[in-house]
N, C-alpha and C positions, 0 to 999 in steps of 0.2 A: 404217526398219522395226524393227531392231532395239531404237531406242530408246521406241517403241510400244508393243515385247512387255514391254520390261521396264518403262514404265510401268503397264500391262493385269495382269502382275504382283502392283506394289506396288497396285495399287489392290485387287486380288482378297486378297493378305494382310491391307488395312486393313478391310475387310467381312467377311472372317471373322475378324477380332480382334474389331470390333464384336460380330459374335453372337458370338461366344466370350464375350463380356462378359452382353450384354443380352437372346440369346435365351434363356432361362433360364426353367424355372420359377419365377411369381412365390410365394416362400413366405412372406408376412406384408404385412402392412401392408391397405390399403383393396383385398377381393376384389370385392364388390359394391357397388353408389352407385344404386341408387335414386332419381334427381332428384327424380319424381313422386310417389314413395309413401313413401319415408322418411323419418320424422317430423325435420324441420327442427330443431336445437339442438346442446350440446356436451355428450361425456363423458368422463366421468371415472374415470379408473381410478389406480392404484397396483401395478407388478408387483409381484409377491408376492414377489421374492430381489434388489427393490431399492430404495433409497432414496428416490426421487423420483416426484412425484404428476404426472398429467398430464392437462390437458383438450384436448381434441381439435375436432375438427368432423366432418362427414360426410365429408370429402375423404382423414381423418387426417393433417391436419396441426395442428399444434400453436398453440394459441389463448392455451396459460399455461402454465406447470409452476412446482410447488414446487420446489427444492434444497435447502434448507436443512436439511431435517434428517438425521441419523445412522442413523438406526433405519430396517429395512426393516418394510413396515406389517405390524400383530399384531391383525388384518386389514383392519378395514373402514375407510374415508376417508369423508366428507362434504362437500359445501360448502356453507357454512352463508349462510343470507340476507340476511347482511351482507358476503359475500363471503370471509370466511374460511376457512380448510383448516381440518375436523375431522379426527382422522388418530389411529389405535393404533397404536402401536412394540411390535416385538418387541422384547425383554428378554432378558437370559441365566436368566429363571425357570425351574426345573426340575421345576418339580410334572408336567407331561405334561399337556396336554389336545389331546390328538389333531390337532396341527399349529396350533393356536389361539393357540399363545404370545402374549401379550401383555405385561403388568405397565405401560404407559406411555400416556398419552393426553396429546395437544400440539395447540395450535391455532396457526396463525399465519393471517398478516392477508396481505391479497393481493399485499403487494410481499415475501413471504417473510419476514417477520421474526416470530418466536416471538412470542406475548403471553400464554399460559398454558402448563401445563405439568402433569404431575400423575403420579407414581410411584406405585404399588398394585399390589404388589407382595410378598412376604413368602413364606418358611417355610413358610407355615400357610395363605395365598392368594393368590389371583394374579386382574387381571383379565384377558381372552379373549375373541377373536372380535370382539365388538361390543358397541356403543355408541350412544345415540341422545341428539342434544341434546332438550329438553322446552321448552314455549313460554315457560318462565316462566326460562328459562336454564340452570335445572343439565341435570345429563348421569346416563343409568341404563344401567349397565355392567353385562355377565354377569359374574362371578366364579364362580372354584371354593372353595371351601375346606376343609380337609383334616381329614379324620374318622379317629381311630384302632380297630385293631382290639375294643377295650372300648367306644366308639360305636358301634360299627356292630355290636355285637353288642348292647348294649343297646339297639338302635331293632329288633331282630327280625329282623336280615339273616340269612340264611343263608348264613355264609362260604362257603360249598363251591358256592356259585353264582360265585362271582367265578374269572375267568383266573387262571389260571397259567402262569409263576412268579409275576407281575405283584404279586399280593396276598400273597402270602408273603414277598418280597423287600422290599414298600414300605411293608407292613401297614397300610396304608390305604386309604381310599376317597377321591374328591373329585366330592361331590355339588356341584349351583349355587347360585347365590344371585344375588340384582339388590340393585345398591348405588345408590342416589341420593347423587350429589355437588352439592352449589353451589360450585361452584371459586369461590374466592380468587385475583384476580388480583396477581401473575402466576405463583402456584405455589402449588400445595396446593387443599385445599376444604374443606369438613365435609360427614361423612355425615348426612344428613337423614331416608333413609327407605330401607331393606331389606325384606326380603322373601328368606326361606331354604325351600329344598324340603324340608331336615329338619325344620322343625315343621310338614308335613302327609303324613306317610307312614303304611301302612295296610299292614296285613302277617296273613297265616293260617298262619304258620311256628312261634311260639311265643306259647304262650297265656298265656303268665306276663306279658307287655309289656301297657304300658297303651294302646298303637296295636294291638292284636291286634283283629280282624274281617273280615268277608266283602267285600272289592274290590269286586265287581259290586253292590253295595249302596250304596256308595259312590264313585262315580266323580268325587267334589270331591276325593276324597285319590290319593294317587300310594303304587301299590303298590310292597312293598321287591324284589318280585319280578319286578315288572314283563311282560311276555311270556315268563317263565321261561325264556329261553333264558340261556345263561351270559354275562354280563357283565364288562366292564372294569373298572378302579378309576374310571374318567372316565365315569363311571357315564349320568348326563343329559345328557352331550354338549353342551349347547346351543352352538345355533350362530350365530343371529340374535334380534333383540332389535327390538321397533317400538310405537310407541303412539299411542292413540288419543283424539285430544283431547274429542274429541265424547262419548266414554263414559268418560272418565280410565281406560283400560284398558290394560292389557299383551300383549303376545301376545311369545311364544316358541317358537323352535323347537329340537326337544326330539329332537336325531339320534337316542338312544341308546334312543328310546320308538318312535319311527316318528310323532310326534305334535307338534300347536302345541296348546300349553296358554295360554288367558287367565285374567290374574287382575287381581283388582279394585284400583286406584291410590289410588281415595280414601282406602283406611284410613292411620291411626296406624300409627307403628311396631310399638306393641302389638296393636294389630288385626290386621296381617298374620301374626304369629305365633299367631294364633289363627283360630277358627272361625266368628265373628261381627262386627257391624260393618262399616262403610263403605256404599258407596249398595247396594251386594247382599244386604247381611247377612251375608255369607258369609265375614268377615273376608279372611283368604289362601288361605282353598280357593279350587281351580278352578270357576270359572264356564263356563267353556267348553273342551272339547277336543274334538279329532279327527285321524283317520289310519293309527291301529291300537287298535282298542276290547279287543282280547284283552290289553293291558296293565291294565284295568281288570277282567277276569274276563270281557268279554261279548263276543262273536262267535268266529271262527276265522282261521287263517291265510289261508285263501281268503275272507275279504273286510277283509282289508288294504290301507289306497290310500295309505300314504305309505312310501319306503321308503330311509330316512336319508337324509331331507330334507334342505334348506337354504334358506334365507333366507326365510321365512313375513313375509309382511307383508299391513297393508292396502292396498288399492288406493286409492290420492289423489283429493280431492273433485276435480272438473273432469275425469275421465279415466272414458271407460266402464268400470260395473262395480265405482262409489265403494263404498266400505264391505265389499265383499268380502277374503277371503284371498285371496293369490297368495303361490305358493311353487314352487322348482325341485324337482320329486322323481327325487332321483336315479338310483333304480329299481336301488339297490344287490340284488345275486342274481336281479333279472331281468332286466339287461343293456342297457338302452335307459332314459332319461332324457326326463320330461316336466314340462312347465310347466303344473301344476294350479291352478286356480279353483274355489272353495267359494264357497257364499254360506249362513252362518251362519244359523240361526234365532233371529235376536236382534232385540229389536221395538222401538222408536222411543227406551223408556229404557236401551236395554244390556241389560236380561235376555235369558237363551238358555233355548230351553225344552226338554224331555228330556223322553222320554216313559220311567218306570222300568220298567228291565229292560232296555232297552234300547240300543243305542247312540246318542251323539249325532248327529243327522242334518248335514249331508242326506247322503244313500243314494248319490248318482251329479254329477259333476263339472257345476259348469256349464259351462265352456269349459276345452278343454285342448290343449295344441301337443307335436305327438309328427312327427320329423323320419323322411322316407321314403329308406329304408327305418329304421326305428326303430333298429335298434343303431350307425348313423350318427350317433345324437348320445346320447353315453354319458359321463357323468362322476359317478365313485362317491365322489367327494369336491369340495368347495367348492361353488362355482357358486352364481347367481343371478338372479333374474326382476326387471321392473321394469315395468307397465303405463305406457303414455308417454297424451298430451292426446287423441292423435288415434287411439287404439286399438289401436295397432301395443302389441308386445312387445318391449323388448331384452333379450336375454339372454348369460347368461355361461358360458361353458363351461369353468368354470374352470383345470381340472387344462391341458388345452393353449390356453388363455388365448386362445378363439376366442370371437368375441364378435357374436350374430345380432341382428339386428332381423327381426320377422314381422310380417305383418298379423294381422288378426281369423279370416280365411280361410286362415292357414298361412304364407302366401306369402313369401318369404323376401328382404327389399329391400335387406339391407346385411349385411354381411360383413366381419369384420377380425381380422386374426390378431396377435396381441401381440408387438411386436418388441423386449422387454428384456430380460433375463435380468442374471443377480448382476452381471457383467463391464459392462451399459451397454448401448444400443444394437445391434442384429445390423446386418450390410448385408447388403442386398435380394439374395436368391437363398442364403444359407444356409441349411444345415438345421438345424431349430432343434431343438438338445442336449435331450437326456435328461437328468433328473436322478438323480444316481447314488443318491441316498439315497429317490428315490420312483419308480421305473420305470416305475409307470402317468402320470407326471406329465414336462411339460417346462417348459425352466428359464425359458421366458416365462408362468408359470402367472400368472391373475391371480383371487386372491380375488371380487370382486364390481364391478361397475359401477351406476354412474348419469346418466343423460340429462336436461338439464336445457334448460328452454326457454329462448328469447333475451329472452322477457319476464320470468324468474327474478328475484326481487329482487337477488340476489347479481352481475348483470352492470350494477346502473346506474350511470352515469357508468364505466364501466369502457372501455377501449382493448381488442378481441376481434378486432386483427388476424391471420389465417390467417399462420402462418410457415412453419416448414420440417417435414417431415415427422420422425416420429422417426427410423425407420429408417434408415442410410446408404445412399447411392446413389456410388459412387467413377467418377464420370463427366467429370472437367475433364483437357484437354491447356490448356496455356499455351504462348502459340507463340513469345510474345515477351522475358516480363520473367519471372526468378524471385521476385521481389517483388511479384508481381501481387495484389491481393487473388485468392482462392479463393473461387471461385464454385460451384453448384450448380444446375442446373436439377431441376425438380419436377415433377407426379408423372413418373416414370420407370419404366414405358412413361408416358407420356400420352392423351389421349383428344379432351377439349375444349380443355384451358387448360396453357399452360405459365407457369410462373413461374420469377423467376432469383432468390437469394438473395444477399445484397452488392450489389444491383445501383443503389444511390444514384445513381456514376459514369459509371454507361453510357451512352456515346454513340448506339448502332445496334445492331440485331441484325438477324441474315441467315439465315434458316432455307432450308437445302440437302436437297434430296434424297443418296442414295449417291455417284448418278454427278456431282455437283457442282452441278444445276438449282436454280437459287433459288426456291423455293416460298412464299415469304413475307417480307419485309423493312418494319422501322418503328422505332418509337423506345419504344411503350407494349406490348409483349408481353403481360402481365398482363391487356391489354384487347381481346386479339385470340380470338378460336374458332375455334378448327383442327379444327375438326368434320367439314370439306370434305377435310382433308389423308386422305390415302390412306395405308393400313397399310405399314408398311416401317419403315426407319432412315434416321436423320436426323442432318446436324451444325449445331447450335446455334450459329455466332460472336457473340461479346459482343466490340464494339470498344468498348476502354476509352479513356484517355488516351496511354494508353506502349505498352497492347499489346492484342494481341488472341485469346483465351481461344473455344477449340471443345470443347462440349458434346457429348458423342453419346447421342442420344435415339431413343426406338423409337415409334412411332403405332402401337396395337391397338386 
């Protein structure tokens, strides 16, 4: 009897070791899995305070990651159609654009080894944010570049609009500019084609300036005033960068305006610096804008619809809703973040039409995802949208690096919260750190995401075996050998499927219930559905060669 109680006991301390361990809130990794509705494919992300890119699956586990490079991303990653990592590196540049650092852009090829490389960089500019490769190869980078106080007052600024200390202290400004590279392999490129904001600004501050006139008359030129509210030195913010091959067009998103500005690709260099020329005529004036018309002189504060946006693109041919904007709007000062849809008034050859005096339509959203109750999805910096084949939305939430899939109808089919931060890796059930230098943000924040299909050019002939998840899971006892290989079972809880990682060697496995009841036994786990298994905890044995290795695993 006695030795009953004291087994009844140890068995009662090893189940509440267990949950002490495993009933935990789950804080990161795959919340929601959608089998039926979540659009089938892998993504890819880069955390934002660390070196390493990663593609995933819907399960999130790990399908590829880059290592190889140094630099934490400066921000946006790609994977390009040939299967390579496009990728910006933050830099030690110190001009400021509002957490955007960049100065580096690197590609490597799918077994991680570098093949280009490209510094831009400098004093005087820096590139930021984003980058898009172009069909023809080169790459168009946002840049800032740095205007002094005798510029910026010879273009008609009114310094006493600018923050302070900010503009007294650095006595500059850093307006945008887009640099066309044709990289030089395997380092360097030449610039081909620019396009700078400071040859089309429009100003009614001083009349002595040869950009001096009426804004609302003009709404191809970008006012030095902009929404007259007081401004940064990082004046255009831009934050995203996307093009459009079908009209050789640009779009940008334009934080510091509340606005995505199109402008025309076809011209010369000299053309963009002007007012005419290329398939618009319209040299590098804007052809298109929209999001807050009061930067132009026309509407008011109450009918403003973007509010220090992010990431403004088109929507991809094949996916409902081809040729529209999509963009996150962060819904900075109203507290609640929504995933907006435009559909442009631009007709078969790329013109937009504008009726004068007016603002640029359309009036009222055509689809937009707003999370219930609305200030449940709130992020006043980064983030990103992505219309996926099948209609769904993935989206980025970037400051705490939560990252949604929705339907068309709202619906919410995948969920994953970002498990990396500067250090590497978190394991499952920590909370995940603040970051001390941005309090609205944690240190798993991730810049932007993209979903790519299994028919992507970029996976053919490629190996897209499912491996281990990011996250740690600290679940092996070893009963026999300290020399054991170190095993892992996966997802942990579980659901349908277990998998074992190392598991080459494995002879058997024995899946127990608490009280010791075998509830499963074979040699292919990978290929079994534990669908039928009942909620509770579980001990996993892997019989190896020498020893025999218990997992403990939870069914919810």
């Amino acid at each position: 009897m006695k030795n009953r109680k004291y087994l009844a006991i140890q068995i009662l301390v090893i189940v509440l070791f267990i949950n002490k361990i495993y009933c935990q809130t789950q804080t990161m990794g795959v919340l929601i899995n959608d089998t039926v509705n979540t659009f089938k494919g892998y993504t890819l992300f880069a955390p934002k305070q660390y070196t390493r890119t990663y593609l995933i699956n819907n399960e999130g586990r790990k399908v590829h990651e880059w290592t190889a490079s140094t630099y934490a991303p400066g921000q946006a990653v790609y994977l390009l159609e040939n299967g390579h990592l496009l990728r910006t590196c933050m830099t030690q540049g110190n001009l400021g654009t509002g957490g955007g650092e960049g100065g580096r852009i690197e590609e490597y090829n799918w077994n991680d080894s570098l093949v280009w490389s490209m510094d831009y960089s400098t004093t005087t500019y820096m590139q930021h944010h984003d980058i898009k490769k172009l069909p023809n190869g080169n790459i168009i980078m946002l840049v800032v570049e740095k205007k002094n106080v005798a510029q910026v007052e010879a273009a008609g600024f009114d310094t006493n609009t600018f923050q302070q200390p900010d503009f007294s202290q650095k006595k500059c400004i850093l307006p945008d500019c887009i640099i066309e590279i044709q990289p030089t392999y395997p380092t360097g490129g030449t610039v081909v084609w620019e396009w700078h904001v400071w040859d089309h600004l429009i100003q009614n501050h001083d009349a002595t300036k040869s950009n001096y006139g009426t804004p609302s008359a003009h709404p191809e030129l970008i006012d030095c005033a902009g929404d007259h509210r007081t401004k940064p030195i990082f004046w255009n913010h831009m934050n995203s960068i996307d093009y459009n091959a079908t009209f050789d067009q640009i779009a940008m998103s334009v934080r510091g305006n509340s606005e995505v500005w199109v402008i025309d690709h076809s011209t010369t260099i000299a053309q963009s610096a002007s007012h005419i020329g290329g398939l618009r005529g319209k040299g590098g004036d804007l052809i298109y804008r929209w999001g807050n018309a009061l930067t132009y002189g026309i509407g008011s504060v109450s009918t403003q619809k973007y509010f220090e946006q992010h990431d403004v693109e088109w929507i991809k041919t094949g996916c409902p809703g081809a040729g529209d904007l999509l963009c996150f709007n962060n819904g900075v000062n109203r507290n609640y973040s929504t995933i907006d849809q435009i559909t442009p008034p631009v007709d078969a050859s790329g013109n937009y039409s504008i009726v004068s005096g007016s603002a640029y339509a359309p009036t009222n959203l055509t689809w937009t995802y707003q999370a219930t109750p609305p200030t449940s999805m709130y992020a006043g910096d980064i983030s990103g949208a992505q219309r996926l084949p099948n209609g769904n939305t993935i989206i980025c939430v970037g400051p705490k690096g939560v990252l949604y899939e929705v339907t068309a109808s709202g619906l919410v089919v995948w969920k994953y919260i970002g498990t990396v931060t500067n250090t590497g890796p978190l394991t499952q059930g920590d909370t995940l750190p603040v970051n001390p230098d941005r309090p609205f943000e944690t240190m798993n924040s991730i810049f932007r995401v993209y979903k790519y299909a299994p028919t992507y050019a970029a996976f053919t002939g490629k190996i897209l075996t499912p491996g281990d998840f990011i996250e740690i899971y600290p679940s092996t006892i070893n009963e026999n050998s300290l020399n054991a290989p170190v095993l892992k079972a996966y997802p942990n809880p579980f659901t349908e499927k277990i998998y074992v990682s190392n598991s080459t060697n494995v002879g058997n496995y024995e899946l127990t219930d608490a009280l010791g009841r075998v509830v499963w036994e074979g040699k292919q786990i990978e290929n079994h559905n534990f669908s039928d298994v009942k909620l509770g905890l579980y001990i996993l044995k892997v019989k190896l060669k020498n020893s025999i290795q218990s997992l403990m695993l939870i069914k919810y």
